[in-house]
SEMI-614815 format. One record per residue (C-alpha): residue in three letters; residue number from 1; x, y, z. Coordinates in Angstrom, 1 decimal. Example, Ala and Ser with C-alpha at 12.3 -4.5 7.8 and 13.67 -1.06 7.14 Angstrom:
BEGIN
> residuo, num, u, v, w
> ALA, 1, 12.3, -4.5, 7.8
> SER, 2, 13.7, -1.1, 7.1
//
This chain:
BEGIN
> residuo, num, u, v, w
> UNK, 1, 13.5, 126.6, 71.0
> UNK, 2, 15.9, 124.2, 71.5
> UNK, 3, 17.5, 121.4, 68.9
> UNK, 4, 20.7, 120.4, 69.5
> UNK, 5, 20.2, 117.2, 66.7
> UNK, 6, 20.5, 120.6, 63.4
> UNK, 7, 22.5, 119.3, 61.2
> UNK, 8, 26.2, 119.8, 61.7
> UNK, 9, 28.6, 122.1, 59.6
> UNK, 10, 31.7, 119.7, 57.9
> UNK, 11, 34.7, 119.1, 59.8
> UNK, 12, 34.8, 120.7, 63.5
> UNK, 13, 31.9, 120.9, 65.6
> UNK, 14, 31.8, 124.7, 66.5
> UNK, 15, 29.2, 125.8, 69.0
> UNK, 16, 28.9, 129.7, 70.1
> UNK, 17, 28.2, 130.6, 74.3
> UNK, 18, 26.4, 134.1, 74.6
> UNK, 19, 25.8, 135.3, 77.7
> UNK, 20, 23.0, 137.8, 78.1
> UNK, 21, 20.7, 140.6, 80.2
> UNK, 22, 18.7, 143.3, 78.9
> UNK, 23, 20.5, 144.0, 75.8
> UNK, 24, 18.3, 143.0, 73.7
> UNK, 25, 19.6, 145.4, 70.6
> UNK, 26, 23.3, 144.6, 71.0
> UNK, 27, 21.9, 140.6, 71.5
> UNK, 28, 20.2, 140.7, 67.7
> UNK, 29, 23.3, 142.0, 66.1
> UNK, 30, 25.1, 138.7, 67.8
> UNK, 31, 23.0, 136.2, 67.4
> UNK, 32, 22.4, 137.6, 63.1
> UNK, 33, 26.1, 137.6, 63.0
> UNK, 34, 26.7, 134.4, 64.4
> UNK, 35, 24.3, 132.9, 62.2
> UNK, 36, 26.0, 134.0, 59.3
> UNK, 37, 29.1, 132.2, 59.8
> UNK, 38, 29.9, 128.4, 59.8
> UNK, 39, 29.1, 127.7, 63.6
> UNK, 40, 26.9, 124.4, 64.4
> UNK, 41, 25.0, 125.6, 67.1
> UNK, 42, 24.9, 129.3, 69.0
> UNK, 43, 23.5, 128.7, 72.6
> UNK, 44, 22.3, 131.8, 74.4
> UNK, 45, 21.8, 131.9, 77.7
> UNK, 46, 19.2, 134.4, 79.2
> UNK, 47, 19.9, 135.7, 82.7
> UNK, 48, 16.0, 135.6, 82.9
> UNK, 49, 15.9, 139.6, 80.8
> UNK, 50, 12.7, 141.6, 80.9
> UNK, 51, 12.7, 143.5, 77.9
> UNK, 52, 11.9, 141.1, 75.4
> UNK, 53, 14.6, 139.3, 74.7
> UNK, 54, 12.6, 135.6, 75.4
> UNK, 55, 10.0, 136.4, 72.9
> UNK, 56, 12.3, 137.7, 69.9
> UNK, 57, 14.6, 134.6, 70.8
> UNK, 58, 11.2, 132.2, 70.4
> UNK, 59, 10.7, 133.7, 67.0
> UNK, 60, 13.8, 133.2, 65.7
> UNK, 61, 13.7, 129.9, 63.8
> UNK, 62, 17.0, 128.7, 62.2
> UNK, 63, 17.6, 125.2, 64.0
> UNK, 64, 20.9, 126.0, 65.1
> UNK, 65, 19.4, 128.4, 67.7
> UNK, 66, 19.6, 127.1, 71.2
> UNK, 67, 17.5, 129.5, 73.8
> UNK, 68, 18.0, 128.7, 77.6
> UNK, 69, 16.4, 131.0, 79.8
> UNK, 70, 17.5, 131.5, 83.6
> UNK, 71, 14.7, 131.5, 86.5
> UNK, 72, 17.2, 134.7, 87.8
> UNK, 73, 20.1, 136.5, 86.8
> UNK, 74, 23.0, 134.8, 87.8
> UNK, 75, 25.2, 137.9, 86.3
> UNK, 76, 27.7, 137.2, 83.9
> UNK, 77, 30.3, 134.6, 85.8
> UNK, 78, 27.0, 132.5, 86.4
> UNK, 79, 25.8, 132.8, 82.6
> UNK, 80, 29.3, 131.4, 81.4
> UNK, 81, 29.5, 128.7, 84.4
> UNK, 82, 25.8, 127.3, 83.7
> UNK, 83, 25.9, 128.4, 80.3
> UNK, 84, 29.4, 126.1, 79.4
> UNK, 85, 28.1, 123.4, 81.1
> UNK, 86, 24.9, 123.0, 79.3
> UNK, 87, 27.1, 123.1, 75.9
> UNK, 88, 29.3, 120.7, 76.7
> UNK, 89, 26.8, 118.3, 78.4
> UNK, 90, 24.2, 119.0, 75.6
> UNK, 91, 26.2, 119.1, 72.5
> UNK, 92, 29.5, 118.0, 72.6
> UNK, 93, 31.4, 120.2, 70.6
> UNK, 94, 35.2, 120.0, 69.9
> UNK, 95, 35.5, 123.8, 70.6
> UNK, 96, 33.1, 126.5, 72.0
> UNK, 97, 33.4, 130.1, 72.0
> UNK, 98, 32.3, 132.3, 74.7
> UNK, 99, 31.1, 135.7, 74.1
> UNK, 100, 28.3, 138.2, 75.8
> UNK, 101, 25.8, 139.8, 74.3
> UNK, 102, 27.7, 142.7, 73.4
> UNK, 103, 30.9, 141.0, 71.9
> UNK, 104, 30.7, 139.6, 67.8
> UNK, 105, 33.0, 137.5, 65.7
> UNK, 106, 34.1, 139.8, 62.6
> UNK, 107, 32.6, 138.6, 59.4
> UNK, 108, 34.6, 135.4, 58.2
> UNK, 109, 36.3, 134.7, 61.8
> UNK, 110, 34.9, 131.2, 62.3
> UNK, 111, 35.5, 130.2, 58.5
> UNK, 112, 39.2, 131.4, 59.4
> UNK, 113, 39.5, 129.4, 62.6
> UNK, 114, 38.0, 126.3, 61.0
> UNK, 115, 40.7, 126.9, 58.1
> UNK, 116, 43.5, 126.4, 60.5
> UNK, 117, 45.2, 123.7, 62.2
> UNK, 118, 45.2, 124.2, 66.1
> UNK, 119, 47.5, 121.3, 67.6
> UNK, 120, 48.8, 122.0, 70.5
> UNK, 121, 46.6, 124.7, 71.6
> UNK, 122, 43.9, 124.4, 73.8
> UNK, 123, 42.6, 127.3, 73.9
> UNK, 124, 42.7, 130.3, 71.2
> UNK, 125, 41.8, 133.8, 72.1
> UNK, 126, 40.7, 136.6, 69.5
> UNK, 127, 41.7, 139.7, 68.8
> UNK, 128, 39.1, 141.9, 70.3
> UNK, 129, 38.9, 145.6, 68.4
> UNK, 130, 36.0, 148.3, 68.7
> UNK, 131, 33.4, 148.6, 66.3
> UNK, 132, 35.7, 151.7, 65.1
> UNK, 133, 38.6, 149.1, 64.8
> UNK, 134, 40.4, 150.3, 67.7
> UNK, 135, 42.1, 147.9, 69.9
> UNK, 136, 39.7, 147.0, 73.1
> UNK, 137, 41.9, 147.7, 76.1
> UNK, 138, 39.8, 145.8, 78.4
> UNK, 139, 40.3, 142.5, 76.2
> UNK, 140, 43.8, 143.2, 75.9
> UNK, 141, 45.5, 139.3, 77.3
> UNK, 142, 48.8, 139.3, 78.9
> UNK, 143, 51.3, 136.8, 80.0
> UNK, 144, 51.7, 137.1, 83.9
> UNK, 145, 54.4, 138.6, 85.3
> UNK, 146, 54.5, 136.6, 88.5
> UNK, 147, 55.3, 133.4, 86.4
> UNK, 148, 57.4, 135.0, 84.0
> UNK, 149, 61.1, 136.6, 83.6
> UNK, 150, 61.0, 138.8, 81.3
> UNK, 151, 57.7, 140.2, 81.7
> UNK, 152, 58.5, 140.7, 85.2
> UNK, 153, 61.5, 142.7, 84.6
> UNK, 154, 59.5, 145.0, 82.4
> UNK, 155, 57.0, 145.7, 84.9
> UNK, 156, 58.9, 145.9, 87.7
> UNK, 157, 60.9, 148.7, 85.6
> UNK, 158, 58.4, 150.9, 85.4
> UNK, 159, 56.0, 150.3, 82.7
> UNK, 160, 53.3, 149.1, 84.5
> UNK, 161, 50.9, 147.1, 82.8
> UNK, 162, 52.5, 147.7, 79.5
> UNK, 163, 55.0, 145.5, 81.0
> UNK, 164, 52.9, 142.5, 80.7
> UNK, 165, 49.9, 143.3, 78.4
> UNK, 166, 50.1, 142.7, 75.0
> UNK, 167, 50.8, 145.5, 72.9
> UNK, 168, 49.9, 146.9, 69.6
> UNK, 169, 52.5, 145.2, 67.2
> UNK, 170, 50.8, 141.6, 68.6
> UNK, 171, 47.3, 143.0, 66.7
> UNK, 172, 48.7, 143.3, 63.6
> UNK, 173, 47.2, 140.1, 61.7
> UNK, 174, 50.5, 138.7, 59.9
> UNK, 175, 52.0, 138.7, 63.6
> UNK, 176, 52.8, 135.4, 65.2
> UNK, 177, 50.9, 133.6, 67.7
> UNK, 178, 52.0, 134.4, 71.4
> UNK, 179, 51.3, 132.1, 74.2
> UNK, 180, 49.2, 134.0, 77.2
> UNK, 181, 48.4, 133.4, 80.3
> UNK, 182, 45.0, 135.6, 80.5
> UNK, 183, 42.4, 135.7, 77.7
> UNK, 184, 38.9, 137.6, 78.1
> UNK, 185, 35.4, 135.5, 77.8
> UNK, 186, 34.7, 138.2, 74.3
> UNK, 187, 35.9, 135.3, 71.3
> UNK, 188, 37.6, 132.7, 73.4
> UNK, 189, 38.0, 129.6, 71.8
> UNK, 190, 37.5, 126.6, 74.3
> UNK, 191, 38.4, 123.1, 73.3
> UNK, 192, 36.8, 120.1, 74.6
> UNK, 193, 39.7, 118.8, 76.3
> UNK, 194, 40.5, 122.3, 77.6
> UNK, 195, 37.2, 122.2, 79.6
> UNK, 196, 37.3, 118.9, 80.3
> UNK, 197, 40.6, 119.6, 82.2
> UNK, 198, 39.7, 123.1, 83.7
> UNK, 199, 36.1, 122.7, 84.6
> UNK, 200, 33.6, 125.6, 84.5
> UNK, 201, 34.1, 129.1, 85.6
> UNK, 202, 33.2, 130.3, 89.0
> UNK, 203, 29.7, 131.3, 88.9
> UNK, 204, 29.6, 132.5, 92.2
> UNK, 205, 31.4, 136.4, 91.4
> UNK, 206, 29.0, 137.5, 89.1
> UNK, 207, 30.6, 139.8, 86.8
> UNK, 208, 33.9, 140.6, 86.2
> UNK, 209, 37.3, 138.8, 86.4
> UNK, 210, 35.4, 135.3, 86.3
> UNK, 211, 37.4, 135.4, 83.0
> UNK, 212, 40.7, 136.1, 84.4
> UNK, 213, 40.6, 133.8, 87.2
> UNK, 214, 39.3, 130.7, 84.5
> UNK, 215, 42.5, 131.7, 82.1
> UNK, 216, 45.1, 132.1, 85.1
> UNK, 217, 43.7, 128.5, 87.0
> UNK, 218, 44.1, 126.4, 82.6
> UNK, 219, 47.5, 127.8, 82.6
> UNK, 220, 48.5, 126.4, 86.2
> UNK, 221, 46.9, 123.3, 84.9
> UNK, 222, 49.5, 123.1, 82.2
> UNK, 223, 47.0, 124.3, 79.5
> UNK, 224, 48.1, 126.4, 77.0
> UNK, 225, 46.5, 129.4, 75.7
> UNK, 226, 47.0, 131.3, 72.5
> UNK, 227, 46.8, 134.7, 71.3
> UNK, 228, 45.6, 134.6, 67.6
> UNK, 229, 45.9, 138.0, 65.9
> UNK, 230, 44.1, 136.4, 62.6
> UNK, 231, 41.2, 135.4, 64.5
> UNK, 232, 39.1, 139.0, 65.1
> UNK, 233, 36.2, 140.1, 67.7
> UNK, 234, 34.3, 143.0, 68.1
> UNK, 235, 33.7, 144.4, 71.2
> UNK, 236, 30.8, 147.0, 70.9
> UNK, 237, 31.0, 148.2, 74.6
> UNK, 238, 29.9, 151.0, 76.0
> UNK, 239, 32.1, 151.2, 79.1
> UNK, 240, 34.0, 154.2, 79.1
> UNK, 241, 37.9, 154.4, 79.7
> UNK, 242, 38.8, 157.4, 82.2
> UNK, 243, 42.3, 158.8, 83.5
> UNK, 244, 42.1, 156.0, 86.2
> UNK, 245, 40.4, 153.2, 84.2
> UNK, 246, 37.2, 151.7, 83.3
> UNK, 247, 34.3, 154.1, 85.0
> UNK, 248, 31.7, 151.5, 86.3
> UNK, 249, 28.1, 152.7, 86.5
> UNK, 250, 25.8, 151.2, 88.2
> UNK, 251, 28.1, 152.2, 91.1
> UNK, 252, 27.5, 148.1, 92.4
> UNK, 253, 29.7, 147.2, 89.8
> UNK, 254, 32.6, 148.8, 92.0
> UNK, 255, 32.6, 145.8, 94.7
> UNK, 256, 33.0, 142.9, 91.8
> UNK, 257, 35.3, 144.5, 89.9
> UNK, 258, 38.1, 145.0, 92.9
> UNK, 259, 36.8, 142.4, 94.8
> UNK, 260, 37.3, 139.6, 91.8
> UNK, 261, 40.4, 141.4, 91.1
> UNK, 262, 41.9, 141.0, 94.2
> UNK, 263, 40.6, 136.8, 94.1
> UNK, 264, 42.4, 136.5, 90.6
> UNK, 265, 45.5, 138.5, 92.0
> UNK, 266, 46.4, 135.8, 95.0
> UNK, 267, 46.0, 133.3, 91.8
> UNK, 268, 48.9, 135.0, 89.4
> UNK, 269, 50.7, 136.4, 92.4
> UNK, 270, 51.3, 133.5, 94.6
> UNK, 271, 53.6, 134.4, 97.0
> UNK, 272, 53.9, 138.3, 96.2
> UNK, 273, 50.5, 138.5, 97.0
> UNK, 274, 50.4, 140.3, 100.3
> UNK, 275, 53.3, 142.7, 99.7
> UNK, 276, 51.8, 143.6, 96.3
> UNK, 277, 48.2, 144.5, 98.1
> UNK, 278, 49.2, 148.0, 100.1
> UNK, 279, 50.4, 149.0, 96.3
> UNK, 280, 46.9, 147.8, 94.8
> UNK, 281, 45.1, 149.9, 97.9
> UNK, 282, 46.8, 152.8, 96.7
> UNK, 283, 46.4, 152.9, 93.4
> UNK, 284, 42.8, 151.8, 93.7
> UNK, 285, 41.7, 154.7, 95.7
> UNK, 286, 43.5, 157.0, 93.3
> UNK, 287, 40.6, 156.0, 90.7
> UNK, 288, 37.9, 157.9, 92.9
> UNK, 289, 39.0, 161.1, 91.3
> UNK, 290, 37.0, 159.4, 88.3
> UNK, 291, 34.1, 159.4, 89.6
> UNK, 292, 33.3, 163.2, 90.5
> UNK, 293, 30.3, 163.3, 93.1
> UNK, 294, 30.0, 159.7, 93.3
> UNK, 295, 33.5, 159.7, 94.9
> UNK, 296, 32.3, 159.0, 98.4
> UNK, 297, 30.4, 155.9, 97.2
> UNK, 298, 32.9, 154.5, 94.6
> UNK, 299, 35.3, 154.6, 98.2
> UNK, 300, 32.6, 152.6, 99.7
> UNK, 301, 31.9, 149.6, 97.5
> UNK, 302, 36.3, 149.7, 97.2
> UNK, 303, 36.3, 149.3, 101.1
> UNK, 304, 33.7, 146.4, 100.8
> UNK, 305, 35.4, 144.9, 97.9
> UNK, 306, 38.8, 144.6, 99.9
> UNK, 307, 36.9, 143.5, 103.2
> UNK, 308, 35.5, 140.5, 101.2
> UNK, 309, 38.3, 139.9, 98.5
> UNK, 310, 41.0, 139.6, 101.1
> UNK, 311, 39.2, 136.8, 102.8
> UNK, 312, 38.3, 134.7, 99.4
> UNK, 313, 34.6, 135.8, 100.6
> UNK, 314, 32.6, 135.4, 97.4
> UNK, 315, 28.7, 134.4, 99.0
> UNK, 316, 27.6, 138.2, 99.5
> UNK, 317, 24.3, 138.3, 98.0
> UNK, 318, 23.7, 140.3, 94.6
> UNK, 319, 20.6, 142.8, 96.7
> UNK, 320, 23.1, 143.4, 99.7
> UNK, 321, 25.6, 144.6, 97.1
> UNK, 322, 23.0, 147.1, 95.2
> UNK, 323, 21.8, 148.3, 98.9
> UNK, 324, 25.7, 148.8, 99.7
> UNK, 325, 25.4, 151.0, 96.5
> UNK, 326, 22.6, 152.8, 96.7
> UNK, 327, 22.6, 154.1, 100.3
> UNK, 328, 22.6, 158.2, 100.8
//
């Protein structure tokens, strides 16, 4: 179903990015919510799901729909690479917003962004909450402490990633806008020139920290990024936060997590890159305790992860992963 000549809404020309695979429940609540607010066109792109997410996406029939269904699943990074570029080179909006399946604008978000002026911004990232209205820790932005003083100083004195992170008093939706060097792919706002001076993620790590890497590589392009605590996401994840992090299951998820991480670290680390890695080792293999009797294979994808993420090596192929993960 695909008409990119609907009708546009007055003034900016809006279109939505949602990325999606086998969520086909979580998908319905996006696309219905999206629909409901002044965008011009939603775009979804299908990493070619079985469960019947191509047939209720064919029955849907309000014209600013846009299906695009993948011959494979190109995970995540892929969707938003091929995805973005389909967007732009289809419809031509003056700002996108990237999202997956899982991630929502709160009602009356895109009627907020439209009412306000963004000069000098070129790109706007939301305010991403639970659906119980908690702040979403993995979408929390920060400003990197590599590249800046103060944030540097904080972290180095011991508070860790509260250092650099934005914390709770940002949220609150009087607060000012704060300019960040990281935003997450759940309710960022892409202009056109934005992409037109950035390009398209890298589609070639899958999932996870394609987001990162994108954010870090506009802001060493001299584009700026802005934290809008008015403009509100929710993130209706299931991922679930342990005493060492995020717990990843399917156990493959291990390798791209650390292995992006460790791409996206030489990017805001520069030249602190090497010394900071023994102190990532460390507190990497500390997060096995996490994982109970899966320890011994959580320690496996984290060895393969820093064998290919020190070298930059990103052309492992998606089966060899899953086999890494679901040997005895």
């Amino acid at each position: 179903m695909e008409n990119p000549s609907a009708p546009p809404v007055p003034g900016l020309r809006i279109a939505a990015l949602v990325v999606t695979y086998n969520r086909l429940e979580k998908l319905q609540q996006t696309v219905q919510r999206l629909l409901s607010e002044p965008v011009d066109h939603v775009l979804v792109f299908d990493n070619a799901s079985t469960d019947g997410t191509d047939a209720w996406l064919a029955a849907q029939d309000d014209p600013r729909l846009i299906h695009h269904r993948h011959g494979t699943n190109s995970g995540g990074a892929g969707g938003f690479d091929l995805g973005l570029r389909r967007v732009m080179q289809d419809l031509d909006p003056d700002w996108v917003i990237l999202m997956d399946d899982d991630g929502r604008p709160a009602t009356g978000t895109i009627a907020a962004f439209r009412s306000r002026d963004w000069s000098g911004w070129d790109a706007v990232g939301a305010a991403v909450l639970t659906p119980a209205g908690e702040i979403c820790e993995m979408n929390r932005p920060y400003r990197n402490p590599f590249w800046r003083g103060a944030e540097f100083l904080r972290t180095l004195s011991g508070k860790g990633r509260h250092g650099f992170h934005l914390q709770d008093p940002a949220y609150a939706p009087d607060a000012p806008m704060i300019e960040v060097d990281m935003s997450s792919f759940v309710g960022l706002f892409l202009s056109r020139r934005a992409v037109q001076v950035a390009g398209y993620p890298d589609g070639r790590l899958f999932v996870y920290g394609d987001d990162q890497l994108y954010t870090l590589q506009m802001r060493r392009k001299g584009l700026r990024i802005g934290f809008a605590p008015a403009i509100r996401f929710e993130h209706d994840t299931e991922a679930r936060q342990a005493a060492g992090g995020v717990v990843l299951r399917p156990l493959w998820k291990v390798y791209y997590m650390y292995r992006n991480a460790l791409i996206a670290y030489r990017v805001a680390a520069g030249p602190w890159f090497w010394p900071l890695v023994p102190l990532l080792v460390v507190k990497w293999r500390r997060k096995a305790r996490d994982y109970g009797d899966d320890a011994p294979v959580f320690r496996r994808m984290l060895n393969l992860a820093l064998r290919d993420g020190l070298r930059g090596r990103v052309a492992r192929a998606h089966d060899q992963v899953v086999k890494s993960a679901e040997m005895p």
